[in-house]
C-alpha positions as CSV (number, residue, x, y, z in Angstrom):
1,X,0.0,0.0,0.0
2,X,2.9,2.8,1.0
3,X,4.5,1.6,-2.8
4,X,1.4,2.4,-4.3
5,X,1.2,5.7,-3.1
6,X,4.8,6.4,-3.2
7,X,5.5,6.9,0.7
8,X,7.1,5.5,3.1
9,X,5.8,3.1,5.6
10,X,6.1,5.1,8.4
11,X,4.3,8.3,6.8
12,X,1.2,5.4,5.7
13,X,1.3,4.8,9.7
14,X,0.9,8.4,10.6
15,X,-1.7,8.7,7.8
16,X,-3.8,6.0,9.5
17,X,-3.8,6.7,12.5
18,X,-5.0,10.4,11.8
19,X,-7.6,8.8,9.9
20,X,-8.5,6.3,13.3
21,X,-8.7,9.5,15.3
22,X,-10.5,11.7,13.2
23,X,-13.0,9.0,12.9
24,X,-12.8,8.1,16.8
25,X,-13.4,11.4,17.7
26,X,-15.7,12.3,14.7
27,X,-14.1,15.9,14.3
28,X,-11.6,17.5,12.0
29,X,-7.3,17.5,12.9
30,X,-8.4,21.4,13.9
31,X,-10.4,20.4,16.4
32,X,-8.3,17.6,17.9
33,X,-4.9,20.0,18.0
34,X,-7.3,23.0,19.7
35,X,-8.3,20.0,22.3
36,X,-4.6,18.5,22.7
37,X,-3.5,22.3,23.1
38,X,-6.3,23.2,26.2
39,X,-5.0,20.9,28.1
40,X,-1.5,21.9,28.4
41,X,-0.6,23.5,31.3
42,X,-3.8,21.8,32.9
43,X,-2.0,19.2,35.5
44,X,1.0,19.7,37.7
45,X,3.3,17.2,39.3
46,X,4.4,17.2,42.9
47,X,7.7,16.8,42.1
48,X,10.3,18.5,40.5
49,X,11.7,16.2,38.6
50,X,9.3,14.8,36.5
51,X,10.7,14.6,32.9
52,X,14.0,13.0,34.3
53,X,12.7,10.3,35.9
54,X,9.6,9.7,33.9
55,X,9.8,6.3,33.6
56,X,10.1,5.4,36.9
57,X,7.5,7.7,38.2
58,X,5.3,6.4,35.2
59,X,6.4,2.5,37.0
60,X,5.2,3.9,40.4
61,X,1.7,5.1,39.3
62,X,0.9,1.9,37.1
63,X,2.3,-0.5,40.3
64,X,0.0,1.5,42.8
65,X,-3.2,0.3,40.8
């Protein structure tokens, strides 16, 4: 299917999955960026280090359920 329309895989993956979500969420790609954007700056962490040790905070939440 990428061959056929002359892309790469990767860019028929992105393609599709904007597709799935459009039809998910039965909106335009306007809409879904102007909802993805609101909610930045929405939640806040307790900690101060976050974005370094993501992983292990992301660990801790997912263990605690």
């Amino acid at each position: 299917m990428a061959a056929v329309r002359r892309v790469s895989v990767a860019e028929l993956i992105r393609q599709s999955i904007e597709c799935f979500v459009r039809q998910e969420a039965g909106t335009n790609r306007a809409t879904i960026l102007a909802r993805a954007k609101s909610a930045v700056g929405r939640f806040a962490s307790s900690t101060s280090e976050g974005s370094i040790d993501h992983d292990r905070h992301l660990a801790d939440a997912f263990s605690a359920r």
